[in-house]
N, C-alpha and C positions, 0 to 999 in steps of 0.2 A: 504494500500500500504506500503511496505518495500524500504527504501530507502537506500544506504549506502554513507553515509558523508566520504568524505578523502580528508585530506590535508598533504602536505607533506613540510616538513623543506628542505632545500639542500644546496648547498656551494655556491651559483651562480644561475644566470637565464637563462644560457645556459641547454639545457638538453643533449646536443649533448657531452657538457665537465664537467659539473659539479654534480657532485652526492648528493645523497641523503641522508640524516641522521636519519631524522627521518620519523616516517609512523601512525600518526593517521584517525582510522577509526572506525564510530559509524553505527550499524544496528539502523536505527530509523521507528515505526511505525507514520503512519500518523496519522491513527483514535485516536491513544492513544495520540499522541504529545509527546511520550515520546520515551527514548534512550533502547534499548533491547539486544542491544550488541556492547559491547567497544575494542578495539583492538590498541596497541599503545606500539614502537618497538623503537629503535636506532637505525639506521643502521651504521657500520663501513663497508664501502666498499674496503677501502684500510688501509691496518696496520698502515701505517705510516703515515697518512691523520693528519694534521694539520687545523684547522679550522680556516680560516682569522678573524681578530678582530672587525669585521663588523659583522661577521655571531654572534661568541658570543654576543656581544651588544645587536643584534635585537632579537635573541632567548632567550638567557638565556642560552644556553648549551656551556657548555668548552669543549675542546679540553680532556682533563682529564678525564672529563664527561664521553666523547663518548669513550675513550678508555676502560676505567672501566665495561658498560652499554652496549655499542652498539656490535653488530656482525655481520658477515655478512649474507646473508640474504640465509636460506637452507630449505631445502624439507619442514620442518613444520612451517617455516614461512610463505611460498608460500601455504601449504595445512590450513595454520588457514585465512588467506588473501584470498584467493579460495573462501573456502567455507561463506565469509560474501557475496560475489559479486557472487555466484550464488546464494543466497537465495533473495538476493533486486533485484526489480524490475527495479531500474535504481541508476546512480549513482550522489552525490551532490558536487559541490566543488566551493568555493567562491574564483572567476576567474578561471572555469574549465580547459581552454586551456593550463594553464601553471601543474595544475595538472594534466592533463590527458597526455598531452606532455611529462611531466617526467615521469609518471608513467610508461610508454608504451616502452622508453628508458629503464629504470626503467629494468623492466621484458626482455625487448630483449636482455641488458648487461651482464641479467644472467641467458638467454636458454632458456626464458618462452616467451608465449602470451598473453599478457591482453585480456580477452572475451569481446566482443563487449557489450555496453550496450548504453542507453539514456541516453545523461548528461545534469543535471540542474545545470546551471550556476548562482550564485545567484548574482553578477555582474551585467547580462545580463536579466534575466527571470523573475526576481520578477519586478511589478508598485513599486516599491515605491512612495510614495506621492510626489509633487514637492515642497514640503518644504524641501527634504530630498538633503543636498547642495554637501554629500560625500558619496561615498559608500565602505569607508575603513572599514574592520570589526569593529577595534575598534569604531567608529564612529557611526552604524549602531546599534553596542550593546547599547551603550548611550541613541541614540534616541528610541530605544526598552526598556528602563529603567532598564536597568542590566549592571554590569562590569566584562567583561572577569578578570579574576587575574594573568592571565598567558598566554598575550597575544602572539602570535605567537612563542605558543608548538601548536605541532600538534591535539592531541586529543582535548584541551581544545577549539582550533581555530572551530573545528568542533560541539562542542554541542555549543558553541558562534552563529554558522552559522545556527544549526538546532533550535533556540532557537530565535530567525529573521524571520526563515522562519514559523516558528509556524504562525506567524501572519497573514500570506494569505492565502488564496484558493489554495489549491497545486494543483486540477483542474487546475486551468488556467494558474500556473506555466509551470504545466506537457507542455499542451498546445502550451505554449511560446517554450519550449525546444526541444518541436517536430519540431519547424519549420524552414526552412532553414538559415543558418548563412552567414552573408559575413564577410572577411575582408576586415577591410579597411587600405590602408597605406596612411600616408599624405606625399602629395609634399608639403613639408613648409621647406624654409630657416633656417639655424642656426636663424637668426634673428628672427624670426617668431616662433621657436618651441613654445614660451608661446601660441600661439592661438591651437595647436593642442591638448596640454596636458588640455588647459583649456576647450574643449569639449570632453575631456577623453579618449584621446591617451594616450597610453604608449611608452615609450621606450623600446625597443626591444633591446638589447644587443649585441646579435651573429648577426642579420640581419643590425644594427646601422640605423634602422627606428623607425619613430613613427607609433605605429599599434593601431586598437580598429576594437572588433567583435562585431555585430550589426545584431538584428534579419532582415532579407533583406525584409518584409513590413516597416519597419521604416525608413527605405534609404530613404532620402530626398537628393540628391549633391547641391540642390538651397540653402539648407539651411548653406551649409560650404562658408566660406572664403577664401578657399585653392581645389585647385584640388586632388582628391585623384584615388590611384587604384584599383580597389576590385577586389575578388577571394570569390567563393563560400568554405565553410570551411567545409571539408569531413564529 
């Protein structure tokens, strides 16, 4: 099986206002467990884009950086990024919904359609064992006995995530990712956010909810402290 890993950098966790900067993506065979093709861009979406001092921090990339490096995104970026995602079988991304969300923005902002594929969420789809207390990349690389060096660049993010996922049965990953998702929103009080996040809600930034996707056999609501909403997740 062909997989294609992407992760993407951006300015912000809105996809609706915030763009993208960078674009790593790995062709990875399963049977080999190894990387067969690497792809990995700057994107400058707008000239004059300033990157807030939070985004350098967490990435590494400058403002200077991206101006130098980055460009925006045209017919043979789109046709080398095309052609990794119609050769993979499906696609990998460690917290999918927020990469596929941008991605898909992404592509509509400039004229294109992202082609449909199955996404494995490596968040959501892999057992981890339950000694496993985080499932931040960095964190998961640890417990997998390797260290990213460059943590959240895109490309590296991604053989970090294919290099994790080696360790399972991508059967039963597949599996997991075939099957239907909910989301969940929690009704919890400013007061109360610690109980939502501490069963692994996020904050949701544009919606100012706590949210978490959850394969819908796993749904248990007896087992929350808090009432929540769900929606089945397209």
């Amino acid at each position: 099986m062909l997989l294609l890993g992407l992760d993407l950098e951006t300015t912000g966790l809105d996809p609706n206002k915030d763009l993208v900067i960078e674009v790593g993506a790995v062709l990875w065979d399963t049977e080999a467990n190894q990387p067969v093709r690497l792809f990995s861009e700057m994107i400058l979406e707008k000239p004059d884009l300033a990157l807030p001092k939070e985004i350098e921090e967490l990435t590494g990339i400058r403002t200077q950086m991206l101006h130098r490096f980055g460009k925006a995104p045209d017919d043979l970026f789109f046709s080398a990024l095309g052609s990794l995602l119609e050769q993979a079988d499906g696609c990998v991304a460690h917290n999918a919904a927020f990469d596929k969300g941008f991605l898909t923005r992404f592509y509509s902002r400039w004229g294109r359609e992202l082609p449909e594929k199955t996404w494995i969420c490596t968040l959501l789809d892999v057992d981890y064992p339950k000694s496993v207390s985080s499932k931040s990349l960095v964190y998961l690389s640890a417990v997998h006995g390797f260290v990213n060096p460059f943590a959240h660049r895109a490309v590296t993010d991604v053989l970090s995530m294919f290099r994790v996922l080696s360790h399972y049965k991508i059967e039963e990953v597949w599996a997991n990712a075939s099957s239907p998702k909910l989301e969940l929103v929690a009704l919890v009080s400013y007061e109360n956010r610690q109980q939502a996040k501490d069963l692994g809600f996020r904050w949701d930034g544009s919606s100012k909810k706590w949210k978490k996707q959850i394969r819908a056999h796993l749904f248990d609501p007896k087992a929350l402290p808090f009432e929540v909403e769900k929606t089945l997740v397209p």
